[in-house]
N, C-alpha and C positions, 0 to 999 in steps of 0.2 A: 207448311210443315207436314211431313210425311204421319201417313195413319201409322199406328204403333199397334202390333197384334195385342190383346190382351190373353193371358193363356187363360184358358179354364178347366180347372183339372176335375177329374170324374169323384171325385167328393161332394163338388157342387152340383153335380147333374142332378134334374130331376126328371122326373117322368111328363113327356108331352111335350118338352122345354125345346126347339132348336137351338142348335151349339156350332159356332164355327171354330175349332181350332185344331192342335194339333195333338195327335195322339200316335204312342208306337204300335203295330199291330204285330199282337199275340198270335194268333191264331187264326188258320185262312182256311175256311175251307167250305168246297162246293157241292151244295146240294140240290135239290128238288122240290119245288112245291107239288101237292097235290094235282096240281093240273098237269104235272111233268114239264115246268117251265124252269129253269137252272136259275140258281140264286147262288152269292156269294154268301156265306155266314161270318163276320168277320166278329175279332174278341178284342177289343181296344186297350190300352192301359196307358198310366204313367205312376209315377213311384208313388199317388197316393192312391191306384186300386187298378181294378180292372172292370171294365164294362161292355154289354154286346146293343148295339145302337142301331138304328135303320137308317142306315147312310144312304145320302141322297147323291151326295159329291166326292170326290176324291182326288187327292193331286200328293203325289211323292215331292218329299221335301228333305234335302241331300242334309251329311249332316248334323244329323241330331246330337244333343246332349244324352245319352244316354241316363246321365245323371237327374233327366228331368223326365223322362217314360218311362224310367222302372223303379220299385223301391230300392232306395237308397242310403247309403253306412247310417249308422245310427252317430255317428259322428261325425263331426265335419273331416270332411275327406285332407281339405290341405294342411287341418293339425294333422291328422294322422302320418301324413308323410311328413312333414317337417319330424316326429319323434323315430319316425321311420330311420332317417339322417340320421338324429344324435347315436340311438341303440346300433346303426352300423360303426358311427368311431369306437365305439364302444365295447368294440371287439377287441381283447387286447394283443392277439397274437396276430401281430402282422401281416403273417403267410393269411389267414384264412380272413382276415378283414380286405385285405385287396383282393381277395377274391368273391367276397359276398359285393363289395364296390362294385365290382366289373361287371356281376350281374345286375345291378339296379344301372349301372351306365349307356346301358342299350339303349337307344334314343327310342325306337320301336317299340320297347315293351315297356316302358315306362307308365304312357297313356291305355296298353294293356290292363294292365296290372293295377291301374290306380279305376278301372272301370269293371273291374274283374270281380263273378260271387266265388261264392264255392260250391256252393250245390246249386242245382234246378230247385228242389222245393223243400228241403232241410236247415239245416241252419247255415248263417252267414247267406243265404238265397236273396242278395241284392249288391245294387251294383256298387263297390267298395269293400262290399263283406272280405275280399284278400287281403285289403291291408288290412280293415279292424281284425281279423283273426289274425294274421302275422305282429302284429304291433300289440293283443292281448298275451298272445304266445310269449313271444318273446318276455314280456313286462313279468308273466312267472315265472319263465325257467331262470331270470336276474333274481328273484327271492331264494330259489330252489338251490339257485346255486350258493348262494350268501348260507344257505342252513347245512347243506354239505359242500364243505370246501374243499373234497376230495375228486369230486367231478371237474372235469377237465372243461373249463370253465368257455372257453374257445371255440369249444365243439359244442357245447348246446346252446352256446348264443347263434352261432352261424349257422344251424341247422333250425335254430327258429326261424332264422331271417332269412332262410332260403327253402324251407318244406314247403311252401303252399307259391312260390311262382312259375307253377307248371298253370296256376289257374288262368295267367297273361295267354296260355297256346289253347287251355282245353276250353276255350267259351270264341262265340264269335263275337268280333267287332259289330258295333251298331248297335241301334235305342233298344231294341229289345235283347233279353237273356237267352242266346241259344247255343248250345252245347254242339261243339264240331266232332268230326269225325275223332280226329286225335285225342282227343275229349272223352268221347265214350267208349273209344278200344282201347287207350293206354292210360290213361287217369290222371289226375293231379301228381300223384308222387312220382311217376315214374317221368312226366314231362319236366318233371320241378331236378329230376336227377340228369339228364339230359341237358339243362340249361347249365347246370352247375358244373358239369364234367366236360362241357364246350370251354366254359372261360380259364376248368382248370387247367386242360391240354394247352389252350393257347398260353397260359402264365406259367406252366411246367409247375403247376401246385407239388409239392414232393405228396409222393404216394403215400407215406406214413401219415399226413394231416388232411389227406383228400380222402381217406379211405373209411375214417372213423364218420366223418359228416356226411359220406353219401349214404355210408348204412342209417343213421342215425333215421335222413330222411325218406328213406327209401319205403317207408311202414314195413308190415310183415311182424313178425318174433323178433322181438327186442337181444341182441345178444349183449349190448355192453349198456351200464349205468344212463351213459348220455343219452342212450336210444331209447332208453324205459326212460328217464325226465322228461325226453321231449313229447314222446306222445304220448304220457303224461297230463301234459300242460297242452297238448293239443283239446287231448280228451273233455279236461275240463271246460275249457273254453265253449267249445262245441257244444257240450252237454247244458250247458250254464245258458248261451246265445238260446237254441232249442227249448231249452225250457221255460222263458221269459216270453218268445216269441206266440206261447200258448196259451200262460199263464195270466188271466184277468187282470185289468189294470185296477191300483189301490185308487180310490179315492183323495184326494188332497185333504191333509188334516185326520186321516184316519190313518188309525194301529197297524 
């Protein structure tokens, strides 16, 4: 029977310990000792931390889980997309539900986007944080919309469920979190406007229902209701994930 790796994640390191296993690498870079002899300085991680180690060995290994080198959703990632599903049927205006479909149909960005943060080192900063922000969003602008039932209900559901899949282009594939080019010159919204207005040209979305969701996600000054809900319930989210990710953990059984 074949050996089985055991992983061991940098939670358990300790100091003086040898460790064989595998890690993503963060950070690479080339320096000098004191005698002027070049040394690699490497910065290891996996979703329970980050650590710098004095590698003896090294071998690339094709690949990776992503979801096992960097931290990851605070939820299990396949509920979140199974709710991901339901809140797409759940769109009730036809036109703009087969077109929020059509963008989660990409066989390519699917595994994107399900491994996707949102920031480098802000909130939602691990791998999932897209959906759990998309699948939070959306879950209150469904309240927001129930307390004003004058917003056009259609449009802030689909512009929840399509603001943040620009983050599938602006991060690169692979175990660690790194921000591509397209990523750091055009950003999240305007990638995420870009996907949306591909699949609406190819389904001829009519302009009247395509125009009110690109603004909505577009960020910038809010000009209509749906635009001020949605990033709204971005805001919140965000601000809500950011503050939890700093804030002390309670004790069990305490106030």
């Amino acid at each position: 029977m074949a050996d089985v790796e055991v992983k061991t994640w940098v939670r358990d390191l300790a100091p003086g310990h040898l460790v064989d296993s595998t890690f993503a690498v963060l950070r690479k870079d080339l320096r000098r000792a004191r005698t002027g002899t070049p040394f690699l300085s490497l910065e290891l991680g996996d979703r329970t931390g980050r650590v710098q180690v004095v590698v003896r060995s090294v071998e690339r290994v094709e690949d990776g889980d992503p979801l096992l080198y960097v931290p990851g959703a605070r939820r299990d990632t396949e509920d979140l997309e199974g709710f991901l599903e339901f809140l797409i049927a759940e769109v009730h205006d036809s036109t703009l539900r087969s077109l929020v479909e059509a963008v989660y149909a990409d066989a390519r960005f699917r595994p994107l986007m399900r491994h996707a943060p949102v920031t480098m080192d802000a909130h939602h900063a691990y791998a999932g944080g897209a959906i759990q922000h998309t699948v939070a969003v959306a879950t209150v602008c469904r309240e927001v919309c129930q307390l004003h039932p004058r917003l056009d209900e259609a449009v802030v559901a689909a512009g929840a469920l399509t603001f943040c899949v620009g983050a599938a282009d602006a991060f690169l594939p692979g175990a660690a979190l790194q921000l591509g080019e397209e990523g750091r010159l055009l950003g999240i919204p305007l990638l995420s406007m870009r996907r949306v207005e591909r699949e609406a040209h190819r389904l001829r979305t009519p302009r009247e229902r395509l125009l009110p969701l690109v603004h909505a996600i577009a960020g910038g000054r809010p000009r209509t209701p749906e635009a001020t809900a949605l990033q709204a319930a971005m805001a919140l989210d965000a601000g809500t994930v950011a503050a939890l990710q700093t804030a002390p953990r309670a004790e069990p059984g305490r106030n």
